[in-house]
N, C-alpha and C positions, 0 to 999 in steps of 0.2 A: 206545305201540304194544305189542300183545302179543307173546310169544316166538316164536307160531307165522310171525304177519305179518311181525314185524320179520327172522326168517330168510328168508323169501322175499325180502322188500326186498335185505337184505345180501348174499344169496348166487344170486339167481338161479334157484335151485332148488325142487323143487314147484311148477311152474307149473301147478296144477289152477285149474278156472275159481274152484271153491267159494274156494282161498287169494288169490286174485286181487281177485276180490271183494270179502273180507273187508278186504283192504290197500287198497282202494279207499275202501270205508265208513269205515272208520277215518281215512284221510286228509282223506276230505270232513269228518266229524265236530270235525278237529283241524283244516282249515283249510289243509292240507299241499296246494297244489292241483298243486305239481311233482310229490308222488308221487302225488297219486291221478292224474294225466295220463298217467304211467309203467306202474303197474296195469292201466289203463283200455289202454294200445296193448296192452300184454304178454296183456289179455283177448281182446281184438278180434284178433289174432292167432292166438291159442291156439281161439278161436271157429271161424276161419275154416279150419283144419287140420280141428278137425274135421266141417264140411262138406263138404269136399272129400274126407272119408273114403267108400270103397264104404259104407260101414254107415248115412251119413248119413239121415235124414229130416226129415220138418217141421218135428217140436219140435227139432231144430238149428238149422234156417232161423229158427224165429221166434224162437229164443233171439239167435241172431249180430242179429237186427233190435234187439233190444233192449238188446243192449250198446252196437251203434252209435249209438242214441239216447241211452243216459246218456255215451258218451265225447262226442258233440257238447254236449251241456249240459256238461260239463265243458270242452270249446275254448271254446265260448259265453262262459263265465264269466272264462277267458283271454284274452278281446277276440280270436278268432279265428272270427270268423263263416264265412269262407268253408272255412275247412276245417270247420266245424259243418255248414254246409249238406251237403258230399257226403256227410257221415256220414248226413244226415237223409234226402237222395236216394236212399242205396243202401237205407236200412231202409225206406223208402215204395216201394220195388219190389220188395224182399223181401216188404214186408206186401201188397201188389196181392195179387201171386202166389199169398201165402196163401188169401188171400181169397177169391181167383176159384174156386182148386180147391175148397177148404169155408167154405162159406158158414155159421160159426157164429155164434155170439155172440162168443164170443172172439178170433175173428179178425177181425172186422169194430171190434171195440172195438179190438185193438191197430190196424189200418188209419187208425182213424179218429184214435190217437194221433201216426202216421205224419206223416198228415196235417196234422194243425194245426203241429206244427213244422215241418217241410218249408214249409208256409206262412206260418208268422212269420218265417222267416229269409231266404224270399224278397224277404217285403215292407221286412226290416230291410235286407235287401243291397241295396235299389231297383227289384227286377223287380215291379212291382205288376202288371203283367199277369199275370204267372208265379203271381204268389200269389194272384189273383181266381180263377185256374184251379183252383187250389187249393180255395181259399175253395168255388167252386163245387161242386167233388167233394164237400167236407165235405156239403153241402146236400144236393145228393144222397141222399148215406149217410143223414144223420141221417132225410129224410123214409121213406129205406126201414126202416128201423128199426121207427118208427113203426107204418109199417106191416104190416109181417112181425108184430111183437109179439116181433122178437128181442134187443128190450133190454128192462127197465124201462121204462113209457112216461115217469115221472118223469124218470129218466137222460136216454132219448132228447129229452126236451123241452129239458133244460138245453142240452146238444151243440148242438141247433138254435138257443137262444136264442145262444149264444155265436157259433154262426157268422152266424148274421145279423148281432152286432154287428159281427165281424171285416170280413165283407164293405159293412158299413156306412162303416164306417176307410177303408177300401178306396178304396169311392166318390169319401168327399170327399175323400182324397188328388188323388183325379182328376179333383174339380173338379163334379162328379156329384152336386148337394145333394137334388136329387129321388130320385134311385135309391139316395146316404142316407138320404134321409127316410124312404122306405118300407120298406128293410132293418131302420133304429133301430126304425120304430113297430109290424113286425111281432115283432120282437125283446121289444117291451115287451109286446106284449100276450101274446106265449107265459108270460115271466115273470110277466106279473099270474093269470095261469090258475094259476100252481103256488103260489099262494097255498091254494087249495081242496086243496092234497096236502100241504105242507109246515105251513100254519098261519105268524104272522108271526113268521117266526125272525128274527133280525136278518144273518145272510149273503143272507136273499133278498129282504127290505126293501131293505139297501144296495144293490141290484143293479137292483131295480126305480126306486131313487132316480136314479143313474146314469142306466140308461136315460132317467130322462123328461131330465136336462140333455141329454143325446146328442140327442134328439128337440127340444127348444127350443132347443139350437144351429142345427141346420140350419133350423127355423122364421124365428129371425134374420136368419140369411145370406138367408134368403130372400124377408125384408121384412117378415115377418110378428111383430114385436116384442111384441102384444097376444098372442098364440098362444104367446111362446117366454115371457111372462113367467109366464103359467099354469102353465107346465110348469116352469121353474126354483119356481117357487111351493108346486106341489105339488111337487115334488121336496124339501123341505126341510120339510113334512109328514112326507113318507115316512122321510126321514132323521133324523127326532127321533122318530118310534116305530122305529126301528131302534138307536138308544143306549136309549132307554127298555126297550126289551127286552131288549138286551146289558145292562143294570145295570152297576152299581158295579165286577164281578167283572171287566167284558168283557176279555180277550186280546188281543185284533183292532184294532189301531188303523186297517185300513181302515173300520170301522163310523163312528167319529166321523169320521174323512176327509170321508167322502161327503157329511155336514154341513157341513164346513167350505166344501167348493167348494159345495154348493148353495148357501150365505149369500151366500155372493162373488158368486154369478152372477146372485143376486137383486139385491144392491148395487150392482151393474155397471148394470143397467138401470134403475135408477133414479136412479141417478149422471146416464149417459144423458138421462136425460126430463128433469134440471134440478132434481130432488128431491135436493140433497144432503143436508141430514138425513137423508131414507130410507135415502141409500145408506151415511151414516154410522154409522148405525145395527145397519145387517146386518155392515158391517165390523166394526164395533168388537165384534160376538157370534160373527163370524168369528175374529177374533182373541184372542180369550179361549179358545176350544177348542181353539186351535195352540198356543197357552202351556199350557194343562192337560197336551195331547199331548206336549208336549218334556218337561213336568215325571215325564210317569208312562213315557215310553220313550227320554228320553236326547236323545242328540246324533246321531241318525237322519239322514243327510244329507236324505232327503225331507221330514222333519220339519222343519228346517231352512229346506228352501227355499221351504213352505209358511208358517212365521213371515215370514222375510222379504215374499214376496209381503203377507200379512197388515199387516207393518207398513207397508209402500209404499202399498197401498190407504188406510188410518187418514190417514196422514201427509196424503196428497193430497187427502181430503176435508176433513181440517181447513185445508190449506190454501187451498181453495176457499171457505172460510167467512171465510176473514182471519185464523185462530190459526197466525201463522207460528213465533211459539217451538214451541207444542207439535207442529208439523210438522217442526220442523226436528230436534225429540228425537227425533221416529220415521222419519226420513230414516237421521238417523246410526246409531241401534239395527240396521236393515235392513244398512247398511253394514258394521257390526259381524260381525250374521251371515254375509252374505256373503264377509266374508275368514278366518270359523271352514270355512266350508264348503271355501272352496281349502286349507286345510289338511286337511280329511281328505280331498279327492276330488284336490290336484294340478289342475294347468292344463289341464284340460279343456275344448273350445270352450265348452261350455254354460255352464260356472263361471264363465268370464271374462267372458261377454257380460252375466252376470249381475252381475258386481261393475264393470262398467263402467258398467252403467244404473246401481246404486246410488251409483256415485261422483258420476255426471252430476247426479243428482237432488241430491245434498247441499251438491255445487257451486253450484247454481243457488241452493239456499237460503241458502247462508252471502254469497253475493253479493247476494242482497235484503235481510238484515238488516246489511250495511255489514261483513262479516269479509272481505274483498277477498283477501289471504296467503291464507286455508283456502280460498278457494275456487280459487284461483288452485295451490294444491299439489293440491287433488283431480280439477283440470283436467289437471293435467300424466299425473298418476298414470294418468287413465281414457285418457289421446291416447299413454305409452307403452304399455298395455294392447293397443288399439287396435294398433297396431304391429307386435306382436307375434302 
């Protein structure tokens, strides 16, 4: 921390927004999230005085909005959703506001930033009605956009692609596969159009790939398995010219991501129809690109639970073939990783249901090949898990 920050920190003094800030930045940077939490009130504060000053005007109001939104990403990040949210509720009233009285481009963009958190935190807190409302507004906005010609129409097109998919989420949360379906499938077809502006970059391959699984899920659910396998199908087209374009150089391990689920979801459905070879098949090219991912970004907890998943899929299909040794290898590897994962993530519900299923599974298997003891301790292990 430098001399200037670290005296603010120490002493209390210099509370300007500028020194606030900066001990903010520097704390996120370094990881510090008790002092960038501290910064971040001591900001939000210092904001709010001087709004309430006679001299105040807009650029106060939309500055104090914008501090409230990066101190909520900062509660966010401290597992404090709900005091995230009123941070996100007072800067989405603050931004209306703006809004209403000048209708710029810049107030309508910070509005529309308002907006989508204010609505992710809804739907994270469980008000999905609260956040369709949301979601809604987004739509809205981005169609006016559009139409004013007060964004980039590229920009505005994204905005719209993303809320149809939010509002898609939406949906099938609610059970609503039709009023998904047609959220996702307008969703893809905005993105397949910015192909003609962006050219195939691989952020908006990935995205178009996504889409079409989002679009083949709900086909699924909807009985429609010849419909959803096209779309996982071509989805994993799209996802192999999205690393072919990223190269060798690419950054982004969502680009290979995207591949990885499209294979699985191809595998899945053919697993399904009784083709296991098929499904074996996409597994086993599913899983070779979640082992490249681990090798080239680490010990990634998503990366992690993406191998797992990978080897659970291998294992099952070769068990489905009769190769119980080599199922049982890739039972226990999954197992492996699932208890590297509760060490860096702690007894998290998700972690645990996850190392419960991998115990379950390896249980089952050392009890079919006559090890009765292992499976009978990894029985006990997953029922005190359970328990707990």
């Amino acid at each position: 921390m430098d001399d200037q920050a670290g005296q603010v920190a120490a002493t209390g003094q210099q509370l300007t927004p500028q020194n606030l800030e900066r001990l903010a930045r520097l704390a996120r940077e370094r990881g510090d999230l008790d002092t960038q939490l501290t910064a971040l009130d001591a900001l939000v504060s210092v904001s709010r005085e001087r709004v309430a000053s006679a001299t105040s005007g807009a650029a106060d109001l939309a500055y104090l909005a914008a501090v409230l939104i990066e101190h909520g990403d900062a509660l966010l990040d401290n597992d404090r959703p709900a005091a995230a949210q009123e941070n996100y509720e007072e800067a989405l009233r603050i931004n209306r506001h703006l809004a209403t009285a000048d209708r710029t481009p810049e107030a309508e963009h910070r509005l529309g930033v308002s907006l989508e958190r204010a609505g992710a935190a809804r739907a994270a807190l469980g008000d999905i009605v609260g956040a369709l409302d949301i979601q809604t507004e987004c739509l809205a906005l981005a169609h006016r956009l559009l139409a004013d010609g007060g964004a980039p129409a590229p920009q505005a097109r994204q905005r719209l692609a993303n809320t149809l998919e939010k509002i898609g989420d939406l949906r099938q949360q609610q059970g609503d596969t039709k009023a998904a379906l047609d959220a996702y499938s307008e969703a893809l077809d905005v993105r397949r159009g910015l192909i003609s502006v962006y050219g195939e970059v691989p952020p908006l391959l990935r995205d178009i790939s996504r889409g079409l699984l989002d679009v083949g899920d709900m086909l699924r659910l909807r009985g429609d398995n010849a419909g959803a396998l096209a779309r996982y199908t071509e989805a994993v087209a799209i996802a192999r010219r999205a690393v072919s374009a990223a190269g060798p150089a690419n950054t982004d391990p969502t680009v290979p991501r995207a591949l990885f689920h499209a294979l699985s979801l191809v595998g899945n459905m053919y697993y399904d129809q009784g083709d296991v070879p098929g499904a074996l098949a996409h597994y086993v090219e599913s899983l070779s690109l979640v082992r490249w991912l681990r090798s080239e970004y680490g010990e990634h907890p998503t990366v992690l639970r993406d191998l797992s998943v990978g080897l659970d899929k291998v294992a099952g299909a070769k068990e489905a073939l009769g190769d119980l040794a080599a199922a049982s290898e890739g039972f226990e590897e999954a197992l492996m990783i699932e208890r590297r994962r509760r060490q860096l993530l702690g007894d998290r519900p998700e972690v645990i249901r996850d190392l419960v299923w991998a115990l379950d599974q390896v249980a089952r298997v050392r009890a079919a090949r006559g090890d009765l003891a292992g499976a009978q301790a990894a029985g006990r292990e997953a029922l005190a898990l359970r328990d707990r």
